[in-house]
C-alpha positions as CSV (number, residue, x, y, z in Angstrom):
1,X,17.3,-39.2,-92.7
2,X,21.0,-39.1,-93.4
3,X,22.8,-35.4,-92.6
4,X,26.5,-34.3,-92.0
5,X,27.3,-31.9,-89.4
6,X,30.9,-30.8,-89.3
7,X,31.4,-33.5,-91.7
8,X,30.3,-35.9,-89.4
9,X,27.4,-38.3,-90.3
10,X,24.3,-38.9,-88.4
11,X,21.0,-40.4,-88.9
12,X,18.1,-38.3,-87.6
13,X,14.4,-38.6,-87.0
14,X,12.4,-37.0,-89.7
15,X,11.2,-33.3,-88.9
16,X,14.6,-32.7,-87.0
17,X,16.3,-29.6,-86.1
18,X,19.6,-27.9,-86.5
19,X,19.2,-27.7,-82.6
20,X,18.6,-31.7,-82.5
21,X,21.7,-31.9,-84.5
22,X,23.8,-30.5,-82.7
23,X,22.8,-32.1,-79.8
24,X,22.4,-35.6,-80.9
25,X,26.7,-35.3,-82.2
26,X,27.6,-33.0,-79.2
27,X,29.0,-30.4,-82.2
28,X,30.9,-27.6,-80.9
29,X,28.8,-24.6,-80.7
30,X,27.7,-21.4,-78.8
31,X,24.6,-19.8,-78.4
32,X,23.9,-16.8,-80.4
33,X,26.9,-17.8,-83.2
34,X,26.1,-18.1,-87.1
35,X,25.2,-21.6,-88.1
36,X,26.2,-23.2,-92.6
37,X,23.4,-25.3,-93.6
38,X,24.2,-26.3,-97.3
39,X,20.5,-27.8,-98.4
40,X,22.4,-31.2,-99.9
41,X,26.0,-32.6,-101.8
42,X,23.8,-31.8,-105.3
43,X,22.9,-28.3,-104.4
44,X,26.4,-27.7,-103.1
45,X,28.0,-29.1,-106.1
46,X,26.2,-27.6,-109.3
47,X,27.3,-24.4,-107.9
48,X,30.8,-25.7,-108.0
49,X,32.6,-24.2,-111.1
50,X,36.4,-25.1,-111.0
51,X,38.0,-28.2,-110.5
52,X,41.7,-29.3,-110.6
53,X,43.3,-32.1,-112.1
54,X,46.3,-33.5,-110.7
55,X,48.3,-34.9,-113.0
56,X,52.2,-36.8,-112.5
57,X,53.7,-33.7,-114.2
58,X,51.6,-31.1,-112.5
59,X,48.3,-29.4,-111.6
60,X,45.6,-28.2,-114.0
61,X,42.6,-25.8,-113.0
62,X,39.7,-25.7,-115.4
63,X,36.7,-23.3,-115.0
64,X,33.0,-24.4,-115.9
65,X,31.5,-22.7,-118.5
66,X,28.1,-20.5,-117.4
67,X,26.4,-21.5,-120.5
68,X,22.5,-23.2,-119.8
69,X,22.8,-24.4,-123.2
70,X,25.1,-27.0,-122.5
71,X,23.5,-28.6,-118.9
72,X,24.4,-31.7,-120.2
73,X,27.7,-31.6,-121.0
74,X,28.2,-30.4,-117.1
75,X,26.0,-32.6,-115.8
76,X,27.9,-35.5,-117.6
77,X,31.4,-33.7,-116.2
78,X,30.0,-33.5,-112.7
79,X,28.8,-37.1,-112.6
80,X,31.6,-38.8,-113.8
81,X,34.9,-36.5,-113.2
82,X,35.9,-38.8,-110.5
83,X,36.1,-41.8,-112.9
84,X,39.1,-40.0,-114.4
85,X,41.6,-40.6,-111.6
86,X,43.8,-43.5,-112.5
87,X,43.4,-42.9,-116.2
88,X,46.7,-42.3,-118.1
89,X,47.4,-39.5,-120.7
90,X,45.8,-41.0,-124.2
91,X,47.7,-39.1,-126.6
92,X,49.5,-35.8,-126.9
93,X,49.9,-33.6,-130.3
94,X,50.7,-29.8,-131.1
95,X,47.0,-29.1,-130.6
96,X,45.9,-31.4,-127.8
97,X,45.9,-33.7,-125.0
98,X,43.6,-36.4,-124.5
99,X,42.9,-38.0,-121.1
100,X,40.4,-41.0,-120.8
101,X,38.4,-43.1,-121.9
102,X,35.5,-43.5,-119.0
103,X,31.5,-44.3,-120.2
104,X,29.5,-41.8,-120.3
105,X,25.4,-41.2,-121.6
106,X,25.8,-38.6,-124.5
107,X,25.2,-39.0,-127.7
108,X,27.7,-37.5,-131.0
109,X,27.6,-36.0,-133.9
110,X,30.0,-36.1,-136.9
111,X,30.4,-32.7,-137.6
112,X,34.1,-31.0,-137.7
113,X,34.3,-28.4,-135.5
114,X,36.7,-25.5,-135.0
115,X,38.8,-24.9,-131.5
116,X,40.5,-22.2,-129.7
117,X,43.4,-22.4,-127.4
118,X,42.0,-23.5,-123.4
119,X,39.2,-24.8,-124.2
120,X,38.1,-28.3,-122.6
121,X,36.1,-30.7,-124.5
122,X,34.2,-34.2,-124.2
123,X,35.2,-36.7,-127.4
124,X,33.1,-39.8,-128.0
125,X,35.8,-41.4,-130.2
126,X,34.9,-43.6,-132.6
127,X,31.5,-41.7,-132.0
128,X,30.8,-44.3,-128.9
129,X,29.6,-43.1,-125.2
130,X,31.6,-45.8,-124.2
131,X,34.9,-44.1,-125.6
132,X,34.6,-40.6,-123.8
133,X,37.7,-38.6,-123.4
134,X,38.9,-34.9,-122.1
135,X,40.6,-33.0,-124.4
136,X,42.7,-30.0,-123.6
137,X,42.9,-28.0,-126.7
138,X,46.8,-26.5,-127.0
139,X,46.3,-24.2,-129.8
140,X,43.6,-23.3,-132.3
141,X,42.6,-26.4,-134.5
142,X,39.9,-28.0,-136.4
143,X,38.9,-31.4,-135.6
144,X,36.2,-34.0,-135.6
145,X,35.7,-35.4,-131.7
146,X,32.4,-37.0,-131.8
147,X,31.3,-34.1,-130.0
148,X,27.4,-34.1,-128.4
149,X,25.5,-31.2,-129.7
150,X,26.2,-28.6,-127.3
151,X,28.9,-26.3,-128.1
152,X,31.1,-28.2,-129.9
153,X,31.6,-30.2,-127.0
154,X,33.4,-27.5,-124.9
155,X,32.3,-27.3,-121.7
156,X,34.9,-25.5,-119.8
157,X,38.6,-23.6,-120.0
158,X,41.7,-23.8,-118.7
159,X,42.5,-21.3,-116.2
160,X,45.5,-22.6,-114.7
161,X,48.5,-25.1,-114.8
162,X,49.0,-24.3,-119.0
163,X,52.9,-25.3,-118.9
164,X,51.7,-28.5,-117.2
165,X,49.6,-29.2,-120.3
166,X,52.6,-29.0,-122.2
167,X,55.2,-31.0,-120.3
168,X,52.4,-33.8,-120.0
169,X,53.5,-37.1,-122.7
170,X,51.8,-40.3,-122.5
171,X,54.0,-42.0,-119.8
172,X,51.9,-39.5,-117.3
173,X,48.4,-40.6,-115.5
174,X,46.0,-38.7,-113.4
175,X,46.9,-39.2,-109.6
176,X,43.1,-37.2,-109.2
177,X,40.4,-34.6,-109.9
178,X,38.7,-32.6,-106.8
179,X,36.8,-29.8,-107.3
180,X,37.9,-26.6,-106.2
181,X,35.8,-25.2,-103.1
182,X,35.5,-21.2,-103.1
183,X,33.6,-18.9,-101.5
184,X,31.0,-18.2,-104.4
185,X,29.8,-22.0,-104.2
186,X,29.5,-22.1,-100.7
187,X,27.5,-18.9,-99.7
188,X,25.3,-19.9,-103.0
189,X,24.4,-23.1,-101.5
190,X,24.5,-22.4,-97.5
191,X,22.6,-20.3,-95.3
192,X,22.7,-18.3,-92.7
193,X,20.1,-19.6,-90.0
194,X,18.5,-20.6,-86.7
195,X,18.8,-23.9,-84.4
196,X,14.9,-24.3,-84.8
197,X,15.5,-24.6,-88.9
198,X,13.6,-27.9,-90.2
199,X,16.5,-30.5,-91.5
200,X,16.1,-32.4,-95.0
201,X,17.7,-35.3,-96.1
202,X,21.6,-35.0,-97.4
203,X,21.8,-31.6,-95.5
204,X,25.1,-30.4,-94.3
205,X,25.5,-28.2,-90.9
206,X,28.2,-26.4,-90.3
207,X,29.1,-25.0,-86.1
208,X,32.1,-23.7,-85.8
209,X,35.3,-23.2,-87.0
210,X,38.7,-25.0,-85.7
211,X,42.3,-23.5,-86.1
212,X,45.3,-24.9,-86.1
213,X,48.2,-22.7,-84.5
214,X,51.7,-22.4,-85.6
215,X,54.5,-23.5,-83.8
216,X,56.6,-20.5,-84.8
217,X,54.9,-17.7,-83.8
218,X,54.5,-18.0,-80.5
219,X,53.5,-14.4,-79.5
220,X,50.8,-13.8,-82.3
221,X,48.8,-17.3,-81.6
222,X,48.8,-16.1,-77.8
223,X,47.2,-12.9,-78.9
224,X,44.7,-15.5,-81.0
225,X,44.4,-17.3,-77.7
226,X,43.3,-13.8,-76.2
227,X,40.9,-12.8,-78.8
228,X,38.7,-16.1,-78.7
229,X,39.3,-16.5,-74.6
230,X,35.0,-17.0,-75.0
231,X,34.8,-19.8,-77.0
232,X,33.4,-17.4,-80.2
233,X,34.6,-13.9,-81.4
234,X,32.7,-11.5,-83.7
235,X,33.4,-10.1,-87.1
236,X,34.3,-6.6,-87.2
237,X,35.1,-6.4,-90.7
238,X,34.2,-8.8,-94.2
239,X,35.5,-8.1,-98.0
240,X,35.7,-11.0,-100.4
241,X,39.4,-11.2,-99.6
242,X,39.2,-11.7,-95.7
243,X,37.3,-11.5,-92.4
244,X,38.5,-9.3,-89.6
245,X,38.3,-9.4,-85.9
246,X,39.5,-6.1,-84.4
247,X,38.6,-6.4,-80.8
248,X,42.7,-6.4,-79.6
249,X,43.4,-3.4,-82.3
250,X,46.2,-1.7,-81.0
251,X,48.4,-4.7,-79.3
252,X,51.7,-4.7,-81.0
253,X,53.4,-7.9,-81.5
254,X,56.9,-9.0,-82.5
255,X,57.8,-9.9,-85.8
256,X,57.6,-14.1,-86.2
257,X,56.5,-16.4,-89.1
258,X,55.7,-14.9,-92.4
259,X,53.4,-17.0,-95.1
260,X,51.7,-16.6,-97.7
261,X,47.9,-15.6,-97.1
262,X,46.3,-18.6,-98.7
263,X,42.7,-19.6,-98.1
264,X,42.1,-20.5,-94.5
265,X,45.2,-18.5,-93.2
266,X,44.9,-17.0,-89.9
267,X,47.5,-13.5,-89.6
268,X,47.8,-11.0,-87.3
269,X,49.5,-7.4,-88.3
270,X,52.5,-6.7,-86.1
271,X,52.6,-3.2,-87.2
272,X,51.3,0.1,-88.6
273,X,47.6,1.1,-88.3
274,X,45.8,-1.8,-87.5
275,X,48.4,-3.6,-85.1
276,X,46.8,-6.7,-83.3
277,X,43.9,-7.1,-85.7
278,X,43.5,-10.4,-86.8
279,X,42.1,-11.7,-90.4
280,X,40.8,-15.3,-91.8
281,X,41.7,-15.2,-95.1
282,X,38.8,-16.2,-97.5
283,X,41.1,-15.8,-100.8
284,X,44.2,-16.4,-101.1
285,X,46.9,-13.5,-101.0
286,X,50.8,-12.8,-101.1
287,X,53.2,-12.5,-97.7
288,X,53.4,-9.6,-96.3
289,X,55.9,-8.5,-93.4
290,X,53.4,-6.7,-91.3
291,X,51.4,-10.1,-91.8
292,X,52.7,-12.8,-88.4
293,X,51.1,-16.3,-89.6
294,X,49.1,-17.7,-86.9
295,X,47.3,-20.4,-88.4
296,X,45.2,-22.1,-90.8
297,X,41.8,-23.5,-90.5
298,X,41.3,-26.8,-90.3
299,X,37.4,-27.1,-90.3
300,X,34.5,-25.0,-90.9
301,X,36.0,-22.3,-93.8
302,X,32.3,-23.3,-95.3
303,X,31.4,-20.1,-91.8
304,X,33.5,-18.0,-92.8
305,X,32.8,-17.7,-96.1
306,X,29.0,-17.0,-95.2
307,X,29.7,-14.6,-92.4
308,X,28.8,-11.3,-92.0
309,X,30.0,-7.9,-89.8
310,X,28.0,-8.4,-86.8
311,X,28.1,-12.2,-86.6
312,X,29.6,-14.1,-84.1
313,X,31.9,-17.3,-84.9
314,X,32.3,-20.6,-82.3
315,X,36.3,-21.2,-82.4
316,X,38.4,-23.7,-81.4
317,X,41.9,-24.0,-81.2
318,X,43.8,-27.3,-81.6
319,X,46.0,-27.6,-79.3
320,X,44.1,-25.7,-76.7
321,X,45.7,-22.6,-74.9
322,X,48.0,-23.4,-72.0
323,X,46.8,-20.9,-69.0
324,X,47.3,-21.8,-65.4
325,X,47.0,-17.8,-64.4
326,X,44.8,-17.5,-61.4
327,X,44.4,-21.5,-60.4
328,X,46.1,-22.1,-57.4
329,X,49.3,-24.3,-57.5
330,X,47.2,-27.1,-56.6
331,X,44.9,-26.9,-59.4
332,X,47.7,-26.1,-61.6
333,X,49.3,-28.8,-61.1
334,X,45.9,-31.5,-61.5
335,X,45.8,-29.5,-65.2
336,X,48.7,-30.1,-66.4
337,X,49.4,-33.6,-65.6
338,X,46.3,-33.8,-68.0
339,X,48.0,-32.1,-70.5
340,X,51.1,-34.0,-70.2
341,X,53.3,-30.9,-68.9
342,X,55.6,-30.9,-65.7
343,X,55.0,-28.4,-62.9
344,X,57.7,-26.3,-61.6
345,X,56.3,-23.9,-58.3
346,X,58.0,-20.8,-57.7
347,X,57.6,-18.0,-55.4
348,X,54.9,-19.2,-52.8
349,X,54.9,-22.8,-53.5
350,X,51.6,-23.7,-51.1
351,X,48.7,-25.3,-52.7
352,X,46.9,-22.7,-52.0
353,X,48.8,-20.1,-53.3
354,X,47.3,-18.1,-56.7
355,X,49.3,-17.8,-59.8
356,X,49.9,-14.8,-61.1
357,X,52.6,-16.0,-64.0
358,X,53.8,-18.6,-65.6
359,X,57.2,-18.9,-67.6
360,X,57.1,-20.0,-70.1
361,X,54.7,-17.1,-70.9
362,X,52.9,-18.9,-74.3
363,X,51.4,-21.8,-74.9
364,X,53.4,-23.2,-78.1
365,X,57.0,-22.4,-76.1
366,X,55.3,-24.6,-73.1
367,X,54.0,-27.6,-75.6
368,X,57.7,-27.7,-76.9
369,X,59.1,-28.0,-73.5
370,X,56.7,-29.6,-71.8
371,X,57.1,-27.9,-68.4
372,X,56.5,-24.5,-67.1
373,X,57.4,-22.5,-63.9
374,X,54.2,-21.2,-62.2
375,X,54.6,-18.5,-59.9
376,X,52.8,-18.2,-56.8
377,X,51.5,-15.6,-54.7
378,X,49.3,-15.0,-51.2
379,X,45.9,-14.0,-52.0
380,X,45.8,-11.0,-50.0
381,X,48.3,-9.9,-52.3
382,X,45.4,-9.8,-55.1
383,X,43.0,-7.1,-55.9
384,X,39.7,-7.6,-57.3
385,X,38.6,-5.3,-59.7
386,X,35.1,-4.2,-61.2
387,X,35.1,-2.7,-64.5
388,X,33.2,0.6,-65.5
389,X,32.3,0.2,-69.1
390,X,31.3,3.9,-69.3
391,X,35.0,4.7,-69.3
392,X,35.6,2.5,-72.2
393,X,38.6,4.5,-73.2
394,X,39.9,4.5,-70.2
395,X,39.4,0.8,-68.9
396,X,41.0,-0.5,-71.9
397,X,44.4,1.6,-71.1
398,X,44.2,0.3,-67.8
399,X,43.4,-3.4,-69.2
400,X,46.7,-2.6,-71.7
401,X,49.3,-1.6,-69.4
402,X,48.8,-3.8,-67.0
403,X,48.5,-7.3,-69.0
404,X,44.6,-7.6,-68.3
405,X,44.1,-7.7,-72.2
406,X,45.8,-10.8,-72.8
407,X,46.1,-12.8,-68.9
408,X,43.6,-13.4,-66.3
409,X,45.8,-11.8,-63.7
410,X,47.8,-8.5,-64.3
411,X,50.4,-6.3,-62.6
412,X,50.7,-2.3,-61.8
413,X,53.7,-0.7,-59.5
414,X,53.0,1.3,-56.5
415,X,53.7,4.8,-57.6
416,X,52.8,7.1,-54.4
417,X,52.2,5.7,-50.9
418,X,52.3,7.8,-47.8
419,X,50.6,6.2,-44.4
420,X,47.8,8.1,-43.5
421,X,47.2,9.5,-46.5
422,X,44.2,6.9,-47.6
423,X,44.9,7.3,-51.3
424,X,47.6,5.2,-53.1
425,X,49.0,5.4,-56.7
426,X,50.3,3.0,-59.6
427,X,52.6,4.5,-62.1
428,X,50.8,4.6,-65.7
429,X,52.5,5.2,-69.5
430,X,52.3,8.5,-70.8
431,X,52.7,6.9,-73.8
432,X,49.7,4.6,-73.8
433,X,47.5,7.4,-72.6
434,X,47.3,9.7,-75.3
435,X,43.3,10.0,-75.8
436,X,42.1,9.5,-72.8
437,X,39.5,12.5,-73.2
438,X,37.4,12.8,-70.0
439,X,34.6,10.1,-69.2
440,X,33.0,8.8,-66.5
441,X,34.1,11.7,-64.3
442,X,32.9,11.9,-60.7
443,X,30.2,14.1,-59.7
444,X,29.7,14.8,-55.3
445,X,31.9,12.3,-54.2
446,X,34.4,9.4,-55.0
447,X,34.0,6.5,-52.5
448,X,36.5,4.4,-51.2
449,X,38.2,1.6,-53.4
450,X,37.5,4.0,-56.6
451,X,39.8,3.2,-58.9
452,X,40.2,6.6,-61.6
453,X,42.9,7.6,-64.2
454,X,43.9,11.3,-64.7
455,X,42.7,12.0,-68.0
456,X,44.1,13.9,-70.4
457,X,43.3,17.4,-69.6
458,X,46.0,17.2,-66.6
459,X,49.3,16.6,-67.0
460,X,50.3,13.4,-65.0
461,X,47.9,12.3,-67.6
462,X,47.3,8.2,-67.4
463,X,48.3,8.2,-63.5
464,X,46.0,5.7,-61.5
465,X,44.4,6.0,-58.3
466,X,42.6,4.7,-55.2
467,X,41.1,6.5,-52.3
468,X,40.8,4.3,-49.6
469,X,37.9,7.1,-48.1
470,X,35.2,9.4,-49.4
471,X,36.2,12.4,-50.8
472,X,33.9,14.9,-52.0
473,X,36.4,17.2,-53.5
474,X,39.6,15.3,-55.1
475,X,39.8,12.3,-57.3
476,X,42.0,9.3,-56.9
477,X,45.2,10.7,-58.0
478,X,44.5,13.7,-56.6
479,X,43.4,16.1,-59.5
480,X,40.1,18.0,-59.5
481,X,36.9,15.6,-60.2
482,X,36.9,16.9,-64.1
483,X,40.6,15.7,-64.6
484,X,39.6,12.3,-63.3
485,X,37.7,9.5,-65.1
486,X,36.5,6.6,-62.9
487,X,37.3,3.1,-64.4
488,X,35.8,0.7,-61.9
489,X,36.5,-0.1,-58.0
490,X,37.8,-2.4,-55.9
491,X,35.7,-5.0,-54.8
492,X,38.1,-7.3,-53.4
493,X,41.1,-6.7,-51.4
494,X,40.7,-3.1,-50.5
495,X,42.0,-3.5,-46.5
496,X,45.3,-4.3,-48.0
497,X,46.0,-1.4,-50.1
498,X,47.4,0.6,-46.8
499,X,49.8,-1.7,-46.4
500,X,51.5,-1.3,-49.7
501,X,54.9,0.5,-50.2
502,X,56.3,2.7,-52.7
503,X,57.8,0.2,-56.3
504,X,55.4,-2.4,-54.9
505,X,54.1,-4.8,-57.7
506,X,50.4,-5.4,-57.2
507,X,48.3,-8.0,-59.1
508,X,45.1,-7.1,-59.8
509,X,42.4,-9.6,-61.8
510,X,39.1,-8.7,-62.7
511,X,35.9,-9.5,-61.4
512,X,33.9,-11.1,-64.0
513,X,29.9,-10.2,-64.6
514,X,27.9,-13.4,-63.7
C-alpha cells in the first residue's frame, strides 16, 4: 500500500504501522510526541471548503457552500478545479465573469434563474457538459446558465479578492487554483494517535514539525534554539488563533524583526507579561511590536493544528543551532569544519581545554560570518552542578542569572571568600529574586558542596552559597536554615572552590539526569 509520511511516499506491507512507517523513511520523531494521520487525499479534501484562484490581475478566495443538497455540484468542483489553470477569462459584463470551458458530467436545465452578488456558479453553455464554465456573479442579475438542478447552479461565494473580479478583462488567464488548507479541514480529517495504529491505503502521517529561522532576529531564534534544546517542546497553551510554549516565560529579549503573524509564523514577545513565550501561529494575525519574528514553518503545520495543551511536538530547526559550549577546543573544532565555519581559540587554546563561550554568541550572526571565537578554559575551573527540583523557584533564578537557561555552561562572580572560612559566595540580582518564598529549606544540617539561595524572608535576598563543611546551624550564605532554600550541590569540582578569590568568575554547568 501507497502512504505519505511527511509528504514523503512509501510503499508498505499491508497491516503496517505508524511505528513501521516511521521507521522504514527514518522520519524525524520522538517518543512520547503527538503523531497527524489524515485517513486519505479524499477524506482530507471534502473537508476542504475554500479555495483561491490566481488569476494575472490578482487573487480570488471562494468559500464552499455547506449545503448536502448540492453534493454534486462540489463533487464536480473538487474533481475538476485543477482543469481550470491555464484557462483564460471567457467574457466579462456588468453582472459577471466567466472562466472556462473544461468537461464536466452534469447535466442542465433551461430554466432562468435569478442571482445575487458573490455567488459562484457552474454554466453548461449551450446546455453541453462539454462547455462548463465558472461564473462569478458581479451584481444581482437574471440569467439562463444551463445550470444542473441544484441551486441554481451556485455552489459557492466569494469571500475574497472582489476588486480583482472587477479589474479582470479577457486578456487575463488563470496562472492556478489550490485549495486553501485551514485548520478546520485538517483536525476534521487527522487524528491524534499511537505508533501501533493500523495504516490504510492513501494515508498521510505527519511527525514533526520543521522551522525555518530568521536571519534578522538573531536573539529571539536563539531563545527558539533554547526552548526546543530536546528535540520536542510541549504546548502550554492552544486557542484557534495560536499555540504557546511558555516554558522560558520571563526571558526578555531585544526588540528585532517585526512581521505580520500569518499562518505558520513563529514570534516570541519581547515584552510585558508574557516576555519569552513563544507562539505558532495557527491563523493569521496583524504585527505587533511586542511580537520578534522568529520563523515560519516549513513542514508539519497539519501538528499543530491538531495539538492540544499537554502534547508534546518533535521540532527541528533548519539550519540547526550553532553551540560549541562545553566541547573542548578539539571537538569544536572537528564540528565546525562540518558545518563549514572557521575556528578561532581564545583564552586556553589546548585541545583539551572546555569552552565556556563563544563570540559570536548566536547561531544566525555565526552562519553570516562563518567563524566564531571559542573561549577556552581549564577544567578544574568548572563546577558541576545537581539540580534540586523541589526548589523550582529558586533553581530557575539561579538557572536565569547565570545563563544556564539558554547555554550549556554558565557564569556567577565570587562575592565573599575568606580562607578558612569553608563557605564561599556568588553575588546574585536583587532584582531577579523577587519571589523567592522559602522552599526546600534545610532541616539538621547542610553538607558540604550545598549550593542554597537566601530567600526572600532575609534581606541579602537572592545571595548564593556553598559550604565547603557540615553545618548543622547556618545555611550557605550564612542566614538561619529558614532563610535559606537549597537548590542543588556540587557534584563536581568542589576541592577547588577554596581556591577561589573575591570578583572571581566561576563557570558552573549542570549535571544532567541520565
Amino acid at each position: 500500500m501507497l502512504i505519505k509520511i511527511n509528504g514523503q511516499e512509501v510503499e508498505l506491507p499491508e497491516g503496517s504501522t505508524v511505528k513501521d512507517a516511521i521507521k522504514a523513511t527514518k522520519a524525524p520523531h520522538i517518543e512520547g510526541s503527538v503523531i497527524g494521520v489524515i485517513k486519505g487525499k479524499e477524506e482530507f479534501e471534502k473537508h476542504i471548503n475554500k479555495y483561491k484562484i490566481k488569476t494575472t490581475a490578482g487573487s480570488i478566495i471562494i468559500e464552499i457552500l455547506e449545503d448536502e443538497k448540492i453534493n454534486p455540484l462540489i463533487k464536480a468542483w473538487r474533481e475538476n478545479y485543477k482543469k481550470f489553470k491555464g484557462q483564460r477569462i471567457r467574457w466579462t459584463t456588468p453582472d459577471e465573469v466567466a472562466i472556462g470551458p473544461i468537461k464536466t458530467s452534469l447535466e442542465p436545465t433551461h430554466q432562468e434563474h435569478q442571482y445575487n452578488k458573490n455567488e459562484v456558479i457552474l454554466s453548461l453553455s449551450g446546455f453541453s457538459p462539454e462547455s462548463t464554465h465558472v461564473i462569478f456573479s458581479k451584481d444581482e442579475h437574471s440569467s439562463i446558465y444551463g445550470a444542473p438542478p441544484y441551486n441554481r447552479g451556485v455552489f459557492a461565494k466569494i469571500t475574497g479578492g472582489r476588486r480583482t473580479l472587477l479589474l479582470l478583462t479577457e486578456d487575463d488567464h488563470i496562472k492556478e487554483v489550490e485549495p486553501v488548507i485551514e485548520r478546520r479541514s485538517i483536525i476534521e480529517s487527522a487524528a491524534v494517535t499511537d505508533l501501533n495504529t493500523i495504516l490504510e491505503d492513501g494515508n498521510q502521517i505527519f511527525t514533526y514539525v520543521k522551522v525555518k529561522p530568521t536571519e534578522d532576529s538573531p536573539e529571539s531564534v536563539e531563545h527558539f534554539f533554547s526552548l526546543v534544546e530536546d528535540g520536542k517542546v510541549k504546548v502550554d497553551y492552544e486557542s484557534n488563533s495560536f499555540i504557546g510554549f511558555y516554558t522560558l516565560e520571563g526571558i526578555r529579549k531585544g526588540l528585532e524583526r517585526i512581521e505580520q503573524r500569518k499562518r505558520g509564523t513563529v514570534t516570541l514577545r519581547n515584552r510585558g507579561r508574557g516576555a519569552g513565550r513563544v507562539y505558532i501561529y495557527r491563523e493569521d494575525r496583524v504585527s505587533t511590536p511586542s511580537h520578534n519574528l522568529i520563523g515560519t514553518v516549513q513542514k508539519g503545520m497539519e501538528l499543530i493544528d491538531i495539538a492540544r495543551q499537554g502534547d508534546q511536538i518533535t521540532i527541528e530547526c533548519e539550519p540547526g543551532r550553532i553551540m560549541t559550549v562545553n566541547m573542548t577546543q578539539k571537538e569544536a573544532e572537528k564540528y565546525l569544519q562540518e558545518h563549514g565555519i572557521e575556528q578561532i581559540r581564545d583564552g586556553l587554546q589546548d585541545d583539551k581545554a572546555i569552552i565556556v563561550k563563544q563570540d559570536p554568541k548566536y547561531t544566525m550572526d555565526i552562519l553570516k560570518e562563518k567563524k566564531v571565537k571559542t573561549f577556552g578554559v581549564e577544567e578544574d575551573k568548572l563546577l558541576e552542578i545537581e539540580m534540586d527540583e523541589k526548589a523550582p523557584r529558586s533553581t530557575w533564578y539561579f538557572k536565569k542569572i547565570s545563563g544556564l537557561i539558554d547555554s550549556p555552561i554558565g557564569s556567577i562572580e565570587v562575592h565573599f571568600a575568606f580562607p578558612g572560612m569553608k563557605v564561599v559566595m556568588f553575588k546574585g540580582e536583587k532584582s531577579e529574586a523577587k519571589g523567592i518564598i522559602p522552599e526546600n529549606t534545610p532541616t539538621g544540617c547542610v553538607r558540604a558542596g550545598e549550593l542554597g539561595v537566601t530567600n526572600m524572608s532575609r534581606h541579602h535576598v537572592g545571595l548564593i552559597g556553598v559550604r565547603l563543611e557540615d553545618n548543622d546551624e547556618f545555611g550557605p550564605t550564612g542566614e538561619p536554615f529558614n532563610a535559606t532554600n537549597i537548590i542543588g550541590r556540587i557534584t563536581k569540582g568542589l576541592e577547588n572552590v577554596e581556591k577561589f578569590k573575591e570578583g572571581d568568575t566561576v563557570y558552573v554547568r549542570e549535571k544532567k539526569s541520565r
